[in-house]
C-alpha positions in Angstrom: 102.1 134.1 102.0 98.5 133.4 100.7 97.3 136.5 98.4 93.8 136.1 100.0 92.6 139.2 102.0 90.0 137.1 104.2 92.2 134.5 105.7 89.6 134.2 108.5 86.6 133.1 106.4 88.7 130.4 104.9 90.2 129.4 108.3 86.5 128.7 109.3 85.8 126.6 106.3 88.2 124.0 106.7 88.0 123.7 110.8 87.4 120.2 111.3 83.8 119.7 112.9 81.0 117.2 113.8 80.5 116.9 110.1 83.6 117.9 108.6 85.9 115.1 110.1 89.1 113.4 108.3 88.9 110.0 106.5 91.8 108.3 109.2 91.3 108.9 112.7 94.5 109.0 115.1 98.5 108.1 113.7 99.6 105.9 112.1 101.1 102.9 113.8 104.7 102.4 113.8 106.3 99.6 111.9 107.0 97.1 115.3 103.4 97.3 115.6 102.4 96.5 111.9 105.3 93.6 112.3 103.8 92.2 115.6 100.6 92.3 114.1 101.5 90.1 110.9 103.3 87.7 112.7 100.3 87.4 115.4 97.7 86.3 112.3 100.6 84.7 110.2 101.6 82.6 113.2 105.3 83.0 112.4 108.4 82.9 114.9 111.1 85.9 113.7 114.2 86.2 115.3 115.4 89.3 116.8 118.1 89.4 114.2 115.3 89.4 111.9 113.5 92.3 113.5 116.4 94.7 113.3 117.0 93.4 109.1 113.6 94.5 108.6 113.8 97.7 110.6 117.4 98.9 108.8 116.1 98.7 105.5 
């Protein structure tokens, strides 16, 4: 446990706020949407085989 007696005061000073945001908003998107993506602007044809090589690894 933290050796800090005020744990409250800290607690307040890292709440996220209107001006206290993080850099990345939402999750991350999962790899078969990266994938699609890439192959959308790429314009390249992948196999489903494909998919699950690139998925295993």
């Amino acid at each position: 446990m933290s050796n800090n007696k005020n744990i409250a005061e800290d607690g307040r000073a890292t709440r996220f706020s209107s001006t206290n945001q993080p850099a990345n908003r939402g999750r991350k998107k999962s790899l078969y949407k990266r994938l699609k993506e890439l192959v959308k602007k790429n314009d390249v044809q992948l196999t489903k085989e494909d998919f699950c090589k690139i998925e295993c690894v």
